[in-house]
VOPA-164301 format. One record per residue (C-alpha): residue number from 1; residue in one letter; z, y, x. Coordinates in pm, whole numbers. Layout:
% residues N
{node NUM,"a",{Z,Y,X}} ...
***
This chain:
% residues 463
{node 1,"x",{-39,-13189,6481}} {node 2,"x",{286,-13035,6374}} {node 3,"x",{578,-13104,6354}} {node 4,"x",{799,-13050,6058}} {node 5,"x",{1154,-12853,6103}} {node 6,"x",{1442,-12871,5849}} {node 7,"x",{1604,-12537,5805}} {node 8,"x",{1973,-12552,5822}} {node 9,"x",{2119,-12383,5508}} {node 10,"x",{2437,-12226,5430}} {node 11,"x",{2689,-12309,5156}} {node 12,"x",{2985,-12276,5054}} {node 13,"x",{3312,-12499,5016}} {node 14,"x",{3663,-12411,4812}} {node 15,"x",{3938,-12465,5030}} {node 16,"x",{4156,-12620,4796}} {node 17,"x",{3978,-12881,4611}} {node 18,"x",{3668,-12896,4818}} {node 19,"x",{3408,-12800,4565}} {node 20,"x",{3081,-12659,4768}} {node 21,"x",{2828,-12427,4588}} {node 22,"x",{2496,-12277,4760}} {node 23,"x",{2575,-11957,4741}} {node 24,"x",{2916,-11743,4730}} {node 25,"x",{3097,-11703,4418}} {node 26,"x",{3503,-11515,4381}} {node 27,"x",{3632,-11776,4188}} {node 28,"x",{3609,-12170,4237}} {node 29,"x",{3422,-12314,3953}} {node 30,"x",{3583,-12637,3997}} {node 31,"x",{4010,-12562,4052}} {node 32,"x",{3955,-12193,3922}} {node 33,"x",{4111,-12057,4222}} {node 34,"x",{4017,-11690,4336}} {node 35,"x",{3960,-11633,4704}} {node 36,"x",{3918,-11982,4841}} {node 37,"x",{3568,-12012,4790}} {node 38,"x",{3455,-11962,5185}} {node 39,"x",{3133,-12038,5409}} {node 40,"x",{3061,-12382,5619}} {node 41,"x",{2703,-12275,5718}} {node 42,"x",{2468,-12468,5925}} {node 43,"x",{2461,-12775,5702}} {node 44,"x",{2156,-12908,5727}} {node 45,"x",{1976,-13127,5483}} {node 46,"x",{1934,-13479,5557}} {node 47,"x",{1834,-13604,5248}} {node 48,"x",{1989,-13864,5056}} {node 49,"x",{2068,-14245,5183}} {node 50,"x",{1844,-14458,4985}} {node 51,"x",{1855,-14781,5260}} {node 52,"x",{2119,-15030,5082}} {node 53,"x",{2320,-15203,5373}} {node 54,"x",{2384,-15589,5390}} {node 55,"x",{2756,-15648,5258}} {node 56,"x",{3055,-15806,5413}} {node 57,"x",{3210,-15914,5117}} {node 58,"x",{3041,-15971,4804}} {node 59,"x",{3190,-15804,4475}} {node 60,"x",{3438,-16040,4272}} {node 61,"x",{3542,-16044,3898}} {node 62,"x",{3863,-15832,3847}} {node 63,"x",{4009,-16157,3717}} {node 64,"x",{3945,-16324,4083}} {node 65,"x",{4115,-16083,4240}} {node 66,"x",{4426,-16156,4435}} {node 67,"x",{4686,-15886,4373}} {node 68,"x",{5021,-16016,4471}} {node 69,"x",{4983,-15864,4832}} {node 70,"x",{5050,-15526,4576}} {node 71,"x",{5387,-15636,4436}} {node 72,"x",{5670,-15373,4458}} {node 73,"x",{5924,-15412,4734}} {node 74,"x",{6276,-15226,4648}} {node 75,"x",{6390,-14963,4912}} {node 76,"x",{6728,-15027,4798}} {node 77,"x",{6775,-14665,4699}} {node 78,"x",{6773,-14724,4345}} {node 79,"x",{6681,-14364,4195}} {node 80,"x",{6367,-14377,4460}} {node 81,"x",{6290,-14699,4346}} {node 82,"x",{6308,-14597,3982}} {node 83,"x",{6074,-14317,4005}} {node 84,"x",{5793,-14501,4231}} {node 85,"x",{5821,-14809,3939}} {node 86,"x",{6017,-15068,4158}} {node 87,"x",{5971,-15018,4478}} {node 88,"x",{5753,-14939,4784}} {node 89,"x",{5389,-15102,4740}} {node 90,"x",{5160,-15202,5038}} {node 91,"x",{4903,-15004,5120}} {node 92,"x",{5001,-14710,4882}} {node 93,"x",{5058,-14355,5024}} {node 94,"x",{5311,-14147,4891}} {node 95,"x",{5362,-13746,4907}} {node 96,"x",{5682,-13595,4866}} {node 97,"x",{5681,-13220,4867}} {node 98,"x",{6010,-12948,4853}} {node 99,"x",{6157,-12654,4937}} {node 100,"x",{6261,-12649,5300}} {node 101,"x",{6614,-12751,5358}} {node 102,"x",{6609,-12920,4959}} {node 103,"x",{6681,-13277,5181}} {node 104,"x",{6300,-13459,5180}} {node 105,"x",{6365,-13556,5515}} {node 106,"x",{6720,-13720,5462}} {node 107,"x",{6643,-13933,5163}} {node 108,"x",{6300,-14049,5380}} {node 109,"x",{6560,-14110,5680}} {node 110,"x",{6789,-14266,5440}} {node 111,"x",{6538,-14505,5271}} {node 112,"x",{6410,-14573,5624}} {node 113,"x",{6699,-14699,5748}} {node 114,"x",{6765,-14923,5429}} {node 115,"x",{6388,-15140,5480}} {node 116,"x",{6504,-15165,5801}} {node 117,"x",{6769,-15329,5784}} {node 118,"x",{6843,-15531,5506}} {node 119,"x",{6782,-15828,5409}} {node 120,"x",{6426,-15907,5519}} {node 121,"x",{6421,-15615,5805}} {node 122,"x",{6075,-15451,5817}} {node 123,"x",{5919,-15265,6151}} {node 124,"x",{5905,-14862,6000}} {node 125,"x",{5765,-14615,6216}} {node 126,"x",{5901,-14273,6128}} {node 127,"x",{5674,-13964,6332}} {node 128,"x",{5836,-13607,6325}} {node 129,"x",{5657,-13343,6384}} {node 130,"x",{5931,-13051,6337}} {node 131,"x",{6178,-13196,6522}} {node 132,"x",{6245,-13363,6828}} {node 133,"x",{6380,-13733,6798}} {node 134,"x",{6718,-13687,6953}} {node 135,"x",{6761,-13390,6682}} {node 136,"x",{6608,-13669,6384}} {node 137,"x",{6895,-13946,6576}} {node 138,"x",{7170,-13719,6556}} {node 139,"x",{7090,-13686,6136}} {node 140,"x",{7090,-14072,6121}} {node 141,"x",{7396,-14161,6341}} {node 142,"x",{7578,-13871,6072}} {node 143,"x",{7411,-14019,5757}} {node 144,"x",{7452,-14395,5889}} {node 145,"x",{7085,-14447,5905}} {node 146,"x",{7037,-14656,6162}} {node 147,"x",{6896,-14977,6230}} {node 148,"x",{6717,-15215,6514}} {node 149,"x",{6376,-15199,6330}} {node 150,"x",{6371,-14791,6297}} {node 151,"x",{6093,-14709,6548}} {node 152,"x",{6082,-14283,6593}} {node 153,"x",{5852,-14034,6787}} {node 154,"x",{5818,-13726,6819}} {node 155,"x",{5425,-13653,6820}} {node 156,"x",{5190,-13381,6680}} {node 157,"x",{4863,-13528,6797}} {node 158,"x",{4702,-13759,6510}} {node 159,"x",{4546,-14019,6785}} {node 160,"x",{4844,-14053,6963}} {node 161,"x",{5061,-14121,6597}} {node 162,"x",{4774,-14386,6503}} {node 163,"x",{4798,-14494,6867}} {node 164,"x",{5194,-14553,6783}} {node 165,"x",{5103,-14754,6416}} {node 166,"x",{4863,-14936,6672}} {node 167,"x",{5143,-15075,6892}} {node 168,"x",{5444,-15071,6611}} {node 169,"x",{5248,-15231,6353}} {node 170,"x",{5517,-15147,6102}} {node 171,"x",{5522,-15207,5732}} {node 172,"x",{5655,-14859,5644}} {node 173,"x",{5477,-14511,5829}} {node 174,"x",{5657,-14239,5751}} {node 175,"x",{5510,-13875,5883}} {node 176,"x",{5749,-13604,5876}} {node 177,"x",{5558,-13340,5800}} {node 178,"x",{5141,-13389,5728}} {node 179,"x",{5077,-13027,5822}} {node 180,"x",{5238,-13054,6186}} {node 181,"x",{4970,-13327,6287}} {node 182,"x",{4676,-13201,6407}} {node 183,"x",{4308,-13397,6521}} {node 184,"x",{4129,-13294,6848}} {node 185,"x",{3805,-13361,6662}} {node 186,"x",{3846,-13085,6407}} {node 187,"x",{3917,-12736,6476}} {node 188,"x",{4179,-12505,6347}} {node 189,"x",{4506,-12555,6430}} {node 190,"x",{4779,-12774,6270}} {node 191,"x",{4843,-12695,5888}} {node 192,"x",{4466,-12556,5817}} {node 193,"x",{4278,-12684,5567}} {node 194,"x",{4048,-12888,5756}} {node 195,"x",{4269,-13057,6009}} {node 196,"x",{4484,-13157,5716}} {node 197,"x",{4194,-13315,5543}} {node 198,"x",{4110,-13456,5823}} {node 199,"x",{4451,-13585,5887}} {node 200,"x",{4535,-13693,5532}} {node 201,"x",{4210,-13887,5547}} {node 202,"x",{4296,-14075,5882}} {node 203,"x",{4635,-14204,5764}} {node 204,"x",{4496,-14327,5408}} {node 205,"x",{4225,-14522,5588}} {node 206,"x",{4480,-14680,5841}} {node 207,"x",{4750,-14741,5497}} {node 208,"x",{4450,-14927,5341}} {node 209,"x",{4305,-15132,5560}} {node 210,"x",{4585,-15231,5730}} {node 211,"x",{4826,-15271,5368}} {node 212,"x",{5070,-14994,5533}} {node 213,"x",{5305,-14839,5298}} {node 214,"x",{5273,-14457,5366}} {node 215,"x",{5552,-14164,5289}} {node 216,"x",{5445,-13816,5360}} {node 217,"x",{5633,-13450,5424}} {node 218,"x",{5442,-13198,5232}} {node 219,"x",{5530,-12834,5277}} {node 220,"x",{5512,-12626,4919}} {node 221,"x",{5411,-12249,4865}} {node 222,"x",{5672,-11971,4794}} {node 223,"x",{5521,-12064,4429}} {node 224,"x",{5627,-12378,4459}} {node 225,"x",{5289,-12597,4439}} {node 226,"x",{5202,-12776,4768}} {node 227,"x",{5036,-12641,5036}} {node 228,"x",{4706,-12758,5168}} {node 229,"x",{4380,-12850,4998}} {node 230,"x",{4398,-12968,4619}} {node 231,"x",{4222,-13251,4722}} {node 232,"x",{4535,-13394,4896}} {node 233,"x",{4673,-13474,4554}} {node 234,"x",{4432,-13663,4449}} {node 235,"x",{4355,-13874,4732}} {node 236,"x",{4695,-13979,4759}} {node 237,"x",{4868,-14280,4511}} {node 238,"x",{5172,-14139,4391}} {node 239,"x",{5309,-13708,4425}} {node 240,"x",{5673,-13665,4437}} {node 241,"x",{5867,-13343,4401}} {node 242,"x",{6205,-13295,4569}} {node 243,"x",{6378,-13005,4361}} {node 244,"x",{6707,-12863,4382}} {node 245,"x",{6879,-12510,4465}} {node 246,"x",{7007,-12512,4799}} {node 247,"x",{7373,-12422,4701}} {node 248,"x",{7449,-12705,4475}} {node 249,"x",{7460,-13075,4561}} {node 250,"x",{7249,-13220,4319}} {node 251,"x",{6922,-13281,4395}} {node 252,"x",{6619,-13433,4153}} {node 253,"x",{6312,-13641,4231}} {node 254,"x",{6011,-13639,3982}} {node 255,"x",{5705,-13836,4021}} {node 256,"x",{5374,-13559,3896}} {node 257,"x",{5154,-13822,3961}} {node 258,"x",{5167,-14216,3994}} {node 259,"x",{4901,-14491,3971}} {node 260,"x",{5181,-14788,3966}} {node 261,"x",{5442,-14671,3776}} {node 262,"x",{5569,-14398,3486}} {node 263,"x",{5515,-14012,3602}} {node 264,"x",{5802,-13942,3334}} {node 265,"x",{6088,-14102,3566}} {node 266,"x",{6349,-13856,3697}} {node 267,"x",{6621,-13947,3981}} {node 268,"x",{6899,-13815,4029}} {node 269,"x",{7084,-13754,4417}} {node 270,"x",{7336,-13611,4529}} {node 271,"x",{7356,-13424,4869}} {node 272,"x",{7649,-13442,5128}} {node 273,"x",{7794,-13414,5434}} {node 274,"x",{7773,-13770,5473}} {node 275,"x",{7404,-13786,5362}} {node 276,"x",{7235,-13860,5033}} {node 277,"x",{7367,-14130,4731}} {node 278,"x",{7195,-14220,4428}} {node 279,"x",{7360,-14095,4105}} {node 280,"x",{7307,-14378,3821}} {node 281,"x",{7537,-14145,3567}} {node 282,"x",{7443,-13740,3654}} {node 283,"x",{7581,-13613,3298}} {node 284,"x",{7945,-13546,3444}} {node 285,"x",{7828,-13306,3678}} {node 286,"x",{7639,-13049,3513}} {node 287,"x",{7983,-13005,3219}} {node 288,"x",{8263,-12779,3327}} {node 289,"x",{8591,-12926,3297}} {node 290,"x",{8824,-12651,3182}} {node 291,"x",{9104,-12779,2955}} {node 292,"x",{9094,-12554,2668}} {node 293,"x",{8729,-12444,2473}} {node 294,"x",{8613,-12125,2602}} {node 295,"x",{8430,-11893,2400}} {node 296,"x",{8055,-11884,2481}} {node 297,"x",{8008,-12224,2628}} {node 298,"x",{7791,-12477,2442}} {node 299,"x",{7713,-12825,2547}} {node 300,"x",{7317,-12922,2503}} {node 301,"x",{7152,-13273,2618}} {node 302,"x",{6816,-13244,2790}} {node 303,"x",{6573,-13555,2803}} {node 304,"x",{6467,-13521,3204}} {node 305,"x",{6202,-13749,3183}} {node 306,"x",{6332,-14096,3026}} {node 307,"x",{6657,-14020,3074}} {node 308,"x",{6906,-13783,2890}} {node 309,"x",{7129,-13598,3026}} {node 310,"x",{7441,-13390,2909}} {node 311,"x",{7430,-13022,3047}} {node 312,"x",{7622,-12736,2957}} {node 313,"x",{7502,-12377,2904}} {node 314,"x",{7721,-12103,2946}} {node 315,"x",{7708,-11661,2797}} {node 316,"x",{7901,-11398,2875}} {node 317,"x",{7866,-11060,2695}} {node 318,"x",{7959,-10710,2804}} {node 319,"x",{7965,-10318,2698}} {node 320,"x",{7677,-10172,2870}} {node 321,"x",{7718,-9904,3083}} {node 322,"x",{7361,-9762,3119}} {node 323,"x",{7102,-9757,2834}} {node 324,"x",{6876,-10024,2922}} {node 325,"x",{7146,-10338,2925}} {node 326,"x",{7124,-10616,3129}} {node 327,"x",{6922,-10960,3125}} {node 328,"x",{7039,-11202,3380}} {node 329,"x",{6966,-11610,3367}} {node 330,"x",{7041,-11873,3597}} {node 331,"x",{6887,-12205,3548}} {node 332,"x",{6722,-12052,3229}} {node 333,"x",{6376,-11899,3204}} {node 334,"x",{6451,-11552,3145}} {node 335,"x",{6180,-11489,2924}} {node 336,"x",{6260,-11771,2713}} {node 337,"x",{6622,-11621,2663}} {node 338,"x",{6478,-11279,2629}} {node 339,"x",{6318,-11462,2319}} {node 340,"x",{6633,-11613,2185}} {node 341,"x",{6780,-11277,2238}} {node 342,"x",{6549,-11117,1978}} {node 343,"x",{6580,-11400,1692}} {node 344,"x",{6948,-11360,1733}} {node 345,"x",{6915,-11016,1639}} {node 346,"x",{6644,-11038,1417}} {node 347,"x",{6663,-11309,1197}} {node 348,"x",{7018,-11377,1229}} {node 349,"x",{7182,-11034,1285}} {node 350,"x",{7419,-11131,1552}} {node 351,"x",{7412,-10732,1716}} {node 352,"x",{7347,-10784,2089}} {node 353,"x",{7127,-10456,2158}} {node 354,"x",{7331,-10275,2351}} {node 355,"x",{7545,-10550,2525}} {node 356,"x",{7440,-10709,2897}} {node 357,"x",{7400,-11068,2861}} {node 358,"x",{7473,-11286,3125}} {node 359,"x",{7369,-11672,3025}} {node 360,"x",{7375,-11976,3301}} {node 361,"x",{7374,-12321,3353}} {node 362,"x",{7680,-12555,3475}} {node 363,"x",{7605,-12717,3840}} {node 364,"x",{7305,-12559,3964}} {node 365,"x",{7075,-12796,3658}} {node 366,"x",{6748,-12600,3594}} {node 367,"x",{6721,-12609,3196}} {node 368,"x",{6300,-12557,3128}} {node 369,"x",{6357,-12808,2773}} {node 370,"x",{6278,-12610,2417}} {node 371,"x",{6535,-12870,2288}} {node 372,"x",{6799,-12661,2511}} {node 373,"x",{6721,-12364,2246}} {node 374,"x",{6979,-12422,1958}} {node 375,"x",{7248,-12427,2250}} {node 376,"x",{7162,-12126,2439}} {node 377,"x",{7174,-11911,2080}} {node 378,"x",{7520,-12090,1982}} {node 379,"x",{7664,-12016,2353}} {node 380,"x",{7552,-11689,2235}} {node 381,"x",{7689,-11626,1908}} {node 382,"x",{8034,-11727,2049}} {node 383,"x",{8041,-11530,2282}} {node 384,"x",{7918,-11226,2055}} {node 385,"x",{8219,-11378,1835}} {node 386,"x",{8507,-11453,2072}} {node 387,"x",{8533,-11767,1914}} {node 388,"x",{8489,-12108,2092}} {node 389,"x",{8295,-12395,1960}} {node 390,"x",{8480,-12672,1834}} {node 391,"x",{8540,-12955,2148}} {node 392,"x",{8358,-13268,2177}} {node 393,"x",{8050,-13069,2011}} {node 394,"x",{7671,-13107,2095}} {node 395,"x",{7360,-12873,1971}} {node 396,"x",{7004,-12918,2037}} {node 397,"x",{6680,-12830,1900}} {node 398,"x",{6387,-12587,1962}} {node 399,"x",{6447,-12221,1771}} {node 400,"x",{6089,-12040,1666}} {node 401,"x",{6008,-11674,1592}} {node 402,"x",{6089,-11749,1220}} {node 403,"x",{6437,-11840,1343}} {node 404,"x",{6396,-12194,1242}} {node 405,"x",{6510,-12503,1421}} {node 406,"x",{6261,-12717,1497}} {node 407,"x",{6239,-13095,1587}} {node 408,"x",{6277,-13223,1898}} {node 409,"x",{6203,-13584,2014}} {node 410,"x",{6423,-13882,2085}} {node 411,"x",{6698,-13734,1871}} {node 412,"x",{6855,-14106,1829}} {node 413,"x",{6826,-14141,2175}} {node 414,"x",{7041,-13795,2257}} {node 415,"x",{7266,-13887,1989}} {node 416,"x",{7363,-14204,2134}} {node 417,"x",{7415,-14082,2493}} {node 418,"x",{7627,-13801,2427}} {node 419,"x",{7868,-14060,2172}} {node 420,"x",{7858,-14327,2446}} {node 421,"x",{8030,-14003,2664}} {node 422,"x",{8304,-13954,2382}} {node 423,"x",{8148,-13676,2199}} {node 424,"x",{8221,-13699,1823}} {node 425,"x",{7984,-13405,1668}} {node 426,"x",{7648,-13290,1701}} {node 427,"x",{7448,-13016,1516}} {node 428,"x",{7039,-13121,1537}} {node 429,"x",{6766,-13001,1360}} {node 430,"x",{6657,-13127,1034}} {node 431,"x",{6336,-13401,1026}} {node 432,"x",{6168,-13583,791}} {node 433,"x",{6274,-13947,938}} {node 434,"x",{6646,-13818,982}} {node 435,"x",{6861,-13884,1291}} {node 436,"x",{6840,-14244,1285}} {node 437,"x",{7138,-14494,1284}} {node 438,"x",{7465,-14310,1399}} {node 439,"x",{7747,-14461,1588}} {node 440,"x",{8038,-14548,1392}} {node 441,"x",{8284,-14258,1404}} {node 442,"x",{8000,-13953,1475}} {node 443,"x",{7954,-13666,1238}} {node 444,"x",{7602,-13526,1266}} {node 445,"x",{7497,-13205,1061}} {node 446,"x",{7123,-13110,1035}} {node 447,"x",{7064,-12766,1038}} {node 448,"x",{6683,-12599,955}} {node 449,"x",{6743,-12237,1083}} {node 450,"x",{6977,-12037,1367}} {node 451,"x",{7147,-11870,1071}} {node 452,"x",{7281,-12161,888}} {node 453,"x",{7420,-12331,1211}} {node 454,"x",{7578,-12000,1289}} {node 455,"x",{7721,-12034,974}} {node 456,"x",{7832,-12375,985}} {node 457,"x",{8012,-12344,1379}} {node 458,"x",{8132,-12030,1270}} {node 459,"x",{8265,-11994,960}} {node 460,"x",{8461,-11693,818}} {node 461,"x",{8784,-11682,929}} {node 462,"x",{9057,-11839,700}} {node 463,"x",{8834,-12074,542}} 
***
């Protein structure tokens, strides 16, 4: 009689996303990802679960199902509440991911503080893992963050942070950061892929079945995309992305992913001494406020999501001193102005060869629009000019290879903004369905190539 022996077999799994193949392959054939295809051997085959279990309760129709335990509950920080769709929901886990020092931790602190003490206080249990908690009190006695309700440890150990949830039983977790917890039951150390699977996958099954509104502290890469396995995105409800350079104040949210709300919401922040405050009106900050027009300064509005916003993009022109002259952006792709650079000369013959171009953005925005295009190439020509663009002007609209301005969408929408600010002129591209109803009092010229707006802002002199 004999006995018969399953032999263990070795695959493979991606370390990002999780895909597994049999045998080993460069490139993952699920996230495309080179190098993160790597061996979990010993697997051994069990064969697949065929016994169907008795069930604890039964399947309903959709239409029975009671959903008003998932109604939105307002944090009272009303640009976080606008890009998570109204609010915090129970049982949802959220990942915000940023820069270190960009402020993830303040606005979390912040928001904290606010469920726990307003109107209907709620238990929240914030867990830091960076810091200690006297370090994370000092932050909220400077910001004003704190309240009866705000429950904080200090813990690295995932058992002893569920142990915490356990005895808080709070409404809000927040964990502060997801790669500084770390399981006894998995090895690698804190921040590896596995223990923050493993990790990721503990705290969604606690926010589920105990309806526990989770906010987690993701570290990103020096490219900017979070760290950890791929599959962290996707098990979560909503991804959040704190942006912002480190040297200006203002600081943008953006929701990449969302199952209860919009992903095209933006909000707007700004950063201080005193802590962080919600900016309902950003346009005013990203427009210099000199009090004469300055050559090579054009004023552009960007559509960040649903909401547009008035920004200001700025080109300075010198005599080159070596013979390869000088590209420099800030807050601009540079290839993109590189591009612009070459239809000015090209199809519009504004001579910028041998000049170094220096072209920037007003308060530290980060321009990445096409509909920015027309602006950058006027900021441009006055500056190649030494002639300012008239005040209270706009331009915006995406310039091609051809040197033709293209349409943008939500022109009405850009017009109306920047007239509701006191501007009295824009120059948009020419479309079929025309710029829509105009407020009383604003000029708008349509314009179908870089040439012919060039020739319109600039005409010759003594005409």
């Amino acid at each position: 009689m004999s006995t018969k022996t399953r032999k263990s077999s070795v695959s493979y799994r991606c370390t990002e996303c999780g895909w597994t193949t049999a045998k080993w392959v460069g490139r993952c054939g699920e996230c495309q990802s080179w190098g993160t295809v790597e061996e979990v051997g010993g697997a051994q085959d069990h064969g697949r679960t065929q016994a169907a279990r008795s069930v604890a309760q039964p399947a309903k129709p959709i239409g029975q199902v009671d959903s008003s335990i998932a109604q939105f509950t307002p944090t009272h920080v009303t640009e976080l509440d606008r890009v998570l769709g109204g609010g915090l929901v129970p049982g949802a886990v959220i990942l915000l991911a940023g820069e270190p020092g960009v402020g993830k931790s303040t606005l979390l602190l912040d928001a904290a503080a606010k469920v726990a003490g307003g109107t209907t206080p709620r238990n929240v249990l914030y867990v830091t893992g960076e810091e200690s908690a006297a370090q994370v009190k000092l932050r909220a006695e400077r910001i004003g963050a704190v309240a009866d309700q705000l429950y904080l440890t200090a813990e690295t150990d995932l058992s002893t942070a569920l142990a915490h949830v356990e005895s808080v039983k709070p409404q809000l977790l927040i964990v502060d950061s997801v790669q500084t917890l770390a399981s006894s039951e998995v090895d690698g150390s804190a921040g590896g892929v596995s223990q923050v699977r493993e990790v990721a996958a503990s705290l969604i099954h606690t926010a589920k079945t105990k309806n526990i509104t989770t906010l987690l502290v993701g570290h990103v890469t020096k490219e900017g995309s979070i760290a950890g396995p791929r599959l962290l995105e996707h098990l979560v409800d909503v991804v959040c992305q704190f942006e912002g350079d480190k040297h200006s104040r203002i600081r943008l949210l953006r929701a990449i992913k969302n199952r209860f709300g919009p992903t095209d919401e933006v909000g707007c922040f700004d950063l201080g001494e005193a802590g962080i405050e919600s900016v309902a009106d950003p346009s005013g900050l990203f427009v210099s406020r000199t009090p004469l027009p300055v050559a090579g300064t054009c004023l552009s509005v960007t559509v960040e999501g649903r909401r547009p916003l008035l920004a200001e993009v700025q080109a300075l022109l010198d005599k080159s001193s070596t013979a390869q002259p000088r590209r420099a952006t800030s807050g601009l792709d540079g290839s993109r102005v590189a591009m612009l650079l070459a239809v000015l000369q090209r199809r519009a013959g504004v001579g910028l060869a041998s000049l170094d171009c220096y072209v920037s953005t007003v308060g530290g925005v980060r321009l990445t629009e096409p509909a920015t295009d027309l602006a950058v190439c006027m900021a441009l020509a006055s500056a190649a000019q030494d002639r300012p663009l008239p005040q209270r002007l706009v331009c915006f609209g995406e310039i091609g290879l051809a040197g033709e301005v293209r349409p943008v969408p939500d022109i009405n929408r850009r017009i109306q903004e920047v007239a509701r600010l006191g501007f009295t002129h824009a120059v948009v591209p020419a479309s079929p369905s025309g710029p829509g109803k105009i407020p009383q009092g604003f000029s708008v010229r349509e314009v179908t190539t870089v040439s012919e707006a060039i020739e319109l802002l600039f005409p010759p002199r003594g005409h």
